[in-house]
Each structure stands twice: as structure tokens, then as C-alpha cells.
PDB file of N, CA, C and O in Angstrom:
ATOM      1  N   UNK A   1      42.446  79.158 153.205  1.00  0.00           N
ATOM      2  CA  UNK A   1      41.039  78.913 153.246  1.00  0.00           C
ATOM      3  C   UNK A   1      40.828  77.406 153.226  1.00  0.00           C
ATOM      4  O   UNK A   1      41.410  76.651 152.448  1.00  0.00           O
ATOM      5  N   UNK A   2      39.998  77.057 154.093  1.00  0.00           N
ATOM      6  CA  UNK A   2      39.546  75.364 154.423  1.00  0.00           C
ATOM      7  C   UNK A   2      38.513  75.277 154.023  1.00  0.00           C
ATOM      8  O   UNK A   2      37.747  76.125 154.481  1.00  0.00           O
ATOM      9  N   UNK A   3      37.960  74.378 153.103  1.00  0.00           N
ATOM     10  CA  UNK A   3      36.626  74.009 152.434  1.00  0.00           C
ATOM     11  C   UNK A   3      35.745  72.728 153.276  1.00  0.00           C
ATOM     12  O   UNK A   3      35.923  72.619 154.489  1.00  0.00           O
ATOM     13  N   UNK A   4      35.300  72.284 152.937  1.00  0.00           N
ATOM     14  CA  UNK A   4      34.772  71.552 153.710  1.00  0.00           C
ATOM     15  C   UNK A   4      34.857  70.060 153.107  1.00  0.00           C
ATOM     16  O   UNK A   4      34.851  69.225 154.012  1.00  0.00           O
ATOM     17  N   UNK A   5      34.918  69.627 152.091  1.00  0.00           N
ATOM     18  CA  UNK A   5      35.183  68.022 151.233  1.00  0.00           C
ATOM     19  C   UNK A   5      36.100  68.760 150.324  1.00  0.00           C
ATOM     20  O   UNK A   5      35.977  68.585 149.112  1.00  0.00           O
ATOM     21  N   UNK A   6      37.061  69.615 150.813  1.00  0.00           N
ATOM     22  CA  UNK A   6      37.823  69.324 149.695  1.00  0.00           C
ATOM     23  C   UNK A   6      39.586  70.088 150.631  1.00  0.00           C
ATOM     24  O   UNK A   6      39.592  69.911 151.849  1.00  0.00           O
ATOM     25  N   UNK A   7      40.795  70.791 150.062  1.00  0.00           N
ATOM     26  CA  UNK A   7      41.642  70.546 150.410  1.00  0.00           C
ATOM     27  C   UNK A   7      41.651  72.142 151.443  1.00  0.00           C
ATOM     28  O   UNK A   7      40.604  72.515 151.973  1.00  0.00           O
ATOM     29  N   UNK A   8      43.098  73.023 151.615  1.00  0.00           N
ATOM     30  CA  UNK A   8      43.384  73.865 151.969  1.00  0.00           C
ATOM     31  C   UNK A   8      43.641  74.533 150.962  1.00  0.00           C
ATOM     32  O   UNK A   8      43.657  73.758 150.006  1.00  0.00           O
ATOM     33  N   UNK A   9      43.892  75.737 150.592  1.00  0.00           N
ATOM     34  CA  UNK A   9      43.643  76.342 149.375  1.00  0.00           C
ATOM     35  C   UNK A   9      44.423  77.763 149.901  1.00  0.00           C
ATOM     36  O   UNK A   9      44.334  78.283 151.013  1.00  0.00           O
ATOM     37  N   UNK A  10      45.030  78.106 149.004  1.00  0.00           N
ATOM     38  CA  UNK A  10      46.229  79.294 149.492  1.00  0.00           C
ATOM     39  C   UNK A  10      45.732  80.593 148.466  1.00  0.00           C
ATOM     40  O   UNK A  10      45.687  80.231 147.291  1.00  0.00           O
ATOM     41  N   UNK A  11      45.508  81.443 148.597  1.00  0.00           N
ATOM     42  CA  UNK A  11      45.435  82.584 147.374  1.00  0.00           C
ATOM     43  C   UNK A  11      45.689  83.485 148.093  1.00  0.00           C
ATOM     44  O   UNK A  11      45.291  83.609 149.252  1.00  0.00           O
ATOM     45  N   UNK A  12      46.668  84.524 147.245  1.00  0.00           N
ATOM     46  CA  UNK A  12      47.445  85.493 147.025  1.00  0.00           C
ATOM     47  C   UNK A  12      48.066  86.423 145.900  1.00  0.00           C
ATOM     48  O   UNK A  12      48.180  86.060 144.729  1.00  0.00           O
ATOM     49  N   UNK A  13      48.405  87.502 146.321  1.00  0.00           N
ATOM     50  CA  UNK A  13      48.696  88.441 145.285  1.00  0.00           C
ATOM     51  C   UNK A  13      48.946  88.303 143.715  1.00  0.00           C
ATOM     52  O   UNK A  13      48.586  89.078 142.830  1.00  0.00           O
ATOM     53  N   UNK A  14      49.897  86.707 143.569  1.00  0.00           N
ATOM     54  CA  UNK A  14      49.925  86.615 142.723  1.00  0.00           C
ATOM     55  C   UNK A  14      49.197  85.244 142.087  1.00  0.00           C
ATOM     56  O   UNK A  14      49.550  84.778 141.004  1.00  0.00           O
ATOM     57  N   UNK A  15      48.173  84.684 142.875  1.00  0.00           N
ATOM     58  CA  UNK A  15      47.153  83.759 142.031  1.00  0.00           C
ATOM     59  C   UNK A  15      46.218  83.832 143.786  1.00  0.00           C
ATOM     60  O   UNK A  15      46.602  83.481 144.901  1.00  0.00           O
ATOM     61  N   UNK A  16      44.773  84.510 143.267  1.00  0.00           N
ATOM     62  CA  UNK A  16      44.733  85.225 142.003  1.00  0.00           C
ATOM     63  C   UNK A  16      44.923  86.548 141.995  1.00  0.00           C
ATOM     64  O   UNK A  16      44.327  87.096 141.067  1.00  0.00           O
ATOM     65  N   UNK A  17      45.600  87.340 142.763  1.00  0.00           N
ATOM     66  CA  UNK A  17      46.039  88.753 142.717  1.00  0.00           C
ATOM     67  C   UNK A  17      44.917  89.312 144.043  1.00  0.00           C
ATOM     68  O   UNK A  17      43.926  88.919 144.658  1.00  0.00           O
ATOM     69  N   UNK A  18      45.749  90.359 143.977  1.00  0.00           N
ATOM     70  CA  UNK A  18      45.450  91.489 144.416  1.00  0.00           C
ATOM     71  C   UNK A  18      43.680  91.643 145.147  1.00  0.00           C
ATOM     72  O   UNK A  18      43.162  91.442 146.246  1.00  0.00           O
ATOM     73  N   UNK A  19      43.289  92.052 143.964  1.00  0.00           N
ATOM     74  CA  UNK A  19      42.299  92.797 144.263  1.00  0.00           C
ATOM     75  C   UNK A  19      40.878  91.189 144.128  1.00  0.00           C
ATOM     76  O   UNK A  19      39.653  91.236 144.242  1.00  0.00           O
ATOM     77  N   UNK A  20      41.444  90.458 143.961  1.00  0.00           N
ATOM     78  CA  UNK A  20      40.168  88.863 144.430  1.00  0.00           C
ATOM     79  C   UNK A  20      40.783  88.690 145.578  1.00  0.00           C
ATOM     80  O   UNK A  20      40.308  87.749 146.215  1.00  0.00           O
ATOM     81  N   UNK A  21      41.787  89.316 146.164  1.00  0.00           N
ATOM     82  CA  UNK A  21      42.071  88.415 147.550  1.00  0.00           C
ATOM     83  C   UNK A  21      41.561  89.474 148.640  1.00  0.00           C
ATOM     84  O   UNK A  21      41.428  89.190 149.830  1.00  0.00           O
ATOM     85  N   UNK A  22      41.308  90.663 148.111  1.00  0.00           N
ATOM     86  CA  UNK A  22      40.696  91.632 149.274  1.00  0.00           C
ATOM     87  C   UNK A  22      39.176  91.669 148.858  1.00  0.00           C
ATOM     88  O   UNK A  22      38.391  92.034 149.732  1.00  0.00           O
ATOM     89  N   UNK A  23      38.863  91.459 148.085  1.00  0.00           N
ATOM     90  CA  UNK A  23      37.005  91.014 148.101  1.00  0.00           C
ATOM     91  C   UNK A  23      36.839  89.992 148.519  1.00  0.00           C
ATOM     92  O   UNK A  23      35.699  89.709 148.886  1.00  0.00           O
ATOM     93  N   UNK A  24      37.635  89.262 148.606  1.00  0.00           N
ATOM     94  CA  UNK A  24      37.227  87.428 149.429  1.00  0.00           C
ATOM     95  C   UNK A  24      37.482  87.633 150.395  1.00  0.00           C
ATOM     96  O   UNK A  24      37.015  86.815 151.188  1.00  0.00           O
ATOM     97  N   UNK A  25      38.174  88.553 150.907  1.00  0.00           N
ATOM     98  CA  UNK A  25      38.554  88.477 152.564  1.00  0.00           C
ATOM     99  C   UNK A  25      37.149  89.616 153.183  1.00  0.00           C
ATOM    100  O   UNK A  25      36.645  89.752 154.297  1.00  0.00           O
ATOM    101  N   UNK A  26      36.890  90.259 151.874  1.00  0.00           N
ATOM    102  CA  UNK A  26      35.388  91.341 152.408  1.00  0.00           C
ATOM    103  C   UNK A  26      33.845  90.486 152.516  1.00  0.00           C
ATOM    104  O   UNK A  26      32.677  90.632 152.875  1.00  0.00           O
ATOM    105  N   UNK A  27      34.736  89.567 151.958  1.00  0.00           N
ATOM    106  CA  UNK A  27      33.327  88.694 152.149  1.00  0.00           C
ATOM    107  C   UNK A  27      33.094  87.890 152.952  1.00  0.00           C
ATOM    108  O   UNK A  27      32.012  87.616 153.472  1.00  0.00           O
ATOM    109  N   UNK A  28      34.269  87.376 153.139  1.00  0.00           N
ATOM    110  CA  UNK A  28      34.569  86.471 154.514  1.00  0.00           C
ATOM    111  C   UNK A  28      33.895  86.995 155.801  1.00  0.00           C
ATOM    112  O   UNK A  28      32.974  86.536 156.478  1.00  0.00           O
ATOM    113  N   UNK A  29      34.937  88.521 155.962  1.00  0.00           N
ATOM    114  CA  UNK A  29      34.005  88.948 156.737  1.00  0.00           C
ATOM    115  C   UNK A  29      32.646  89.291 157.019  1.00  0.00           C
ATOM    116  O   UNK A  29      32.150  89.581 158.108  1.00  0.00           O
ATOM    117  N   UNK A  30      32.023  89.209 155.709  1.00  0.00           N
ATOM    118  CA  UNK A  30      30.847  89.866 155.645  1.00  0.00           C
ATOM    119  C   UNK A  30      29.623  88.597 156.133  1.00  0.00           C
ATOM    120  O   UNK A  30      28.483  88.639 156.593  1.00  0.00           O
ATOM    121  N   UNK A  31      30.615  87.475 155.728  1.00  0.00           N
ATOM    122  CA  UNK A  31      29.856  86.066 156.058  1.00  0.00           C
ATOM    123  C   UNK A  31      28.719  85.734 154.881  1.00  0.00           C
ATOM    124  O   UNK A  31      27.698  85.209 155.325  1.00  0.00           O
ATOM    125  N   UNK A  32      28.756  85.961 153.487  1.00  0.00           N
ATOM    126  CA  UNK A  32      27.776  85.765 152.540  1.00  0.00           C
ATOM    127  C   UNK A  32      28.894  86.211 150.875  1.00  0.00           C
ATOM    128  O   UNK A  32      29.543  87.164 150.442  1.00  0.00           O
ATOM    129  N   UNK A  33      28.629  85.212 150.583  1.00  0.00           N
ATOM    130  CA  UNK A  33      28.794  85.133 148.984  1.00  0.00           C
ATOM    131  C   UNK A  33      30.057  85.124 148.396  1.00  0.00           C
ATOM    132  O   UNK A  33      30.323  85.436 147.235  1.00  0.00           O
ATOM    133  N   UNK A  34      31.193  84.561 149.702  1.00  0.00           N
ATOM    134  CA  UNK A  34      32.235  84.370 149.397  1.00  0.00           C
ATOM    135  C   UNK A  34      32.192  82.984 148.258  1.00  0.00           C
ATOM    136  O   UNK A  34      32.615  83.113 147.109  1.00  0.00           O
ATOM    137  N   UNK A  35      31.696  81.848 148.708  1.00  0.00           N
ATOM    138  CA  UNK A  35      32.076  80.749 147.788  1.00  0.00           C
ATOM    139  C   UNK A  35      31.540  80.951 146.105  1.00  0.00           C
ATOM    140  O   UNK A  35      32.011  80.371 145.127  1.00  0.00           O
ATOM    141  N   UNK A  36      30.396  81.973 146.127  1.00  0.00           N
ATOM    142  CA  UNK A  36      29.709  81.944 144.811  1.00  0.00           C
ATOM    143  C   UNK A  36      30.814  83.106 144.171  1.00  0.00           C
ATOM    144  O   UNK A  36      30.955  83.145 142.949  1.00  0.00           O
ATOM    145  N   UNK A  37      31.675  84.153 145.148  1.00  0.00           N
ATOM    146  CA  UNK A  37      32.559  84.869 144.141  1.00  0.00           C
ATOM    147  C   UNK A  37      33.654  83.802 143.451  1.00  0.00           C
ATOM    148  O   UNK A  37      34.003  83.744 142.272  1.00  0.00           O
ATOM    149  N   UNK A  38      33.992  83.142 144.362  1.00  0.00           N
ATOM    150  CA  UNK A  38      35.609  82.174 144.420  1.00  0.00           C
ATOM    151  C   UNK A  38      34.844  81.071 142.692  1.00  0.00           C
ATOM    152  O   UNK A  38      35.410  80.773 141.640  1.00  0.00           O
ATOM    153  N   UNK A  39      33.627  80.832 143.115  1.00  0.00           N
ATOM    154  CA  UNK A  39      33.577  80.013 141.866  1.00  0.00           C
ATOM    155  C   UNK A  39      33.037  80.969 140.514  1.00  0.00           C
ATOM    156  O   UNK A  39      32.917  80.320 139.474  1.00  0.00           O
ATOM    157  N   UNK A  40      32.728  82.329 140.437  1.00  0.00           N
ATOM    158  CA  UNK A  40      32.535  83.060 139.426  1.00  0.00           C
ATOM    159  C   UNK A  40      33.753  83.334 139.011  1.00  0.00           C
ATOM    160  O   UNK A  40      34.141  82.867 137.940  1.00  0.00           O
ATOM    161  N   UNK A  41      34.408  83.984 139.638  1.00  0.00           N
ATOM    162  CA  UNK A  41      35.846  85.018 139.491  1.00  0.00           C
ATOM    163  C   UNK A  41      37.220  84.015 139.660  1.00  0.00           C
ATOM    164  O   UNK A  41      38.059  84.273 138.798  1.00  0.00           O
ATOM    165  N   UNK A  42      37.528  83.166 140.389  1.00  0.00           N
ATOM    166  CA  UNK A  42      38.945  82.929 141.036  1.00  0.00           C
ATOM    167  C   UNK A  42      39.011  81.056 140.698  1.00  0.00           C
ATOM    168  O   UNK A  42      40.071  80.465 140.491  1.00  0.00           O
ATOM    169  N   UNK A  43      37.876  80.500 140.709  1.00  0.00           N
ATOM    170  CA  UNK A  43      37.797  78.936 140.408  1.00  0.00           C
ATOM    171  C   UNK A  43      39.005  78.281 140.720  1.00  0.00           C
ATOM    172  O   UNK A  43      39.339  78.194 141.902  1.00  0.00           O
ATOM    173  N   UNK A  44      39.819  77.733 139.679  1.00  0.00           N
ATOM    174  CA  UNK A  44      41.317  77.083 139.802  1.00  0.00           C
ATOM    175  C   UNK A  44      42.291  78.262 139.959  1.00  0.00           C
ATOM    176  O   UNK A  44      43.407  77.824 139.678  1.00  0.00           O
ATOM    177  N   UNK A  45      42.347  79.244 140.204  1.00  0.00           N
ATOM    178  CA  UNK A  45      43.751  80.109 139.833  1.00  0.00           C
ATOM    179  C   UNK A  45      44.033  80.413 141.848  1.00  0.00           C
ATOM    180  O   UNK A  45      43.694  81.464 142.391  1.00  0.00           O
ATOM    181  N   UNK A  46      44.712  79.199 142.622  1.00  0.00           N
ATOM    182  CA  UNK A  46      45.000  79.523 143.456  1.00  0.00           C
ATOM    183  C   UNK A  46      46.135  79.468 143.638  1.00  0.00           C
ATOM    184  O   UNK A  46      46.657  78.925 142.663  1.00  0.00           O
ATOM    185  N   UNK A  47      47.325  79.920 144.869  1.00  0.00           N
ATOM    186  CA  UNK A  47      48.817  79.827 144.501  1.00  0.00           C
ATOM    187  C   UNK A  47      49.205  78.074 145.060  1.00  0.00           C
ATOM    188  O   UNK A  47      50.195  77.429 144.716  1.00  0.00           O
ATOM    189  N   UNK A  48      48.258  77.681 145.856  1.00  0.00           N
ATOM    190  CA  UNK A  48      48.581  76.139 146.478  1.00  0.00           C
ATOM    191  C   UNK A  48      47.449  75.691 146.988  1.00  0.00           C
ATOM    192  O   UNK A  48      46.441  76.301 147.345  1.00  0.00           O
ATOM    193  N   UNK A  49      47.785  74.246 146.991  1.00  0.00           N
ATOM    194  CA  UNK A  49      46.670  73.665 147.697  1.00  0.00           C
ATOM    195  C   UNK A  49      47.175  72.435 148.469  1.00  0.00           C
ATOM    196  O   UNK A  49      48.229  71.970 148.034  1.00  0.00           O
ATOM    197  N   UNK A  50      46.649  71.841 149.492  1.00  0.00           N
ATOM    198  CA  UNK A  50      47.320  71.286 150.356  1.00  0.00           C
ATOM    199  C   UNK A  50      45.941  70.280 151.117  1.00  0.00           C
ATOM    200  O   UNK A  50      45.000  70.832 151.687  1.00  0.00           O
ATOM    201  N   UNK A  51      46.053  68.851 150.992  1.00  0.00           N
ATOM    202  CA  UNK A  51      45.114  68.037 151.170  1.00  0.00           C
ATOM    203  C   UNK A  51      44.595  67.367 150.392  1.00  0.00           C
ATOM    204  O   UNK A  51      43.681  66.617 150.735  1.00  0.00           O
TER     205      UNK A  51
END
């Protein structure tokens, strides 16, 4: 995932698991309320970041 002022950002099964990485990808698609889940639920717990 590419942010826009900030780096590349990796999340997965095991940061932050499972089941935040298939609601962020439902939201993605959905095109609404992905960034407000990522900063409720997932914030810092990503597996990498790059940039």
C-alpha cells in the first residue's frame, strides 16, 4: 500500500494478521474507509515499510 506523504507500507498475515488484511483489501475495493480503518485498528503494526 502507497500513501501519499508518506512511505510503502507492507501488511500481512502476520502484522497485522489475517483478518485486518482482508477488510482492508474489502475496503480498498469498496473505495471508502480504508484509511480511517488502518488508523483505528492496524496504525503501526505493519510487517515493512519502505521509503
Amino acid at each position: 500500500m502507497c500513501f501519499r506523504h508518506g512511505g510503502i507500507y507492507r501488511y500481512d498475515d502476520r502484522h497485522p494478521g489475517a483478518v485486518h488484511v482482508m477488510e482492508m483489501q474489502r475496503l480498498a475495493e469498496a473505495g471508502d474507509g480504508l484509511n480511517t480503518y488502518i488508523n483505528q485498528h492496524v496504525r503501526g503494526d505493519f510487517a515493512a515499510r519502505r521509503g
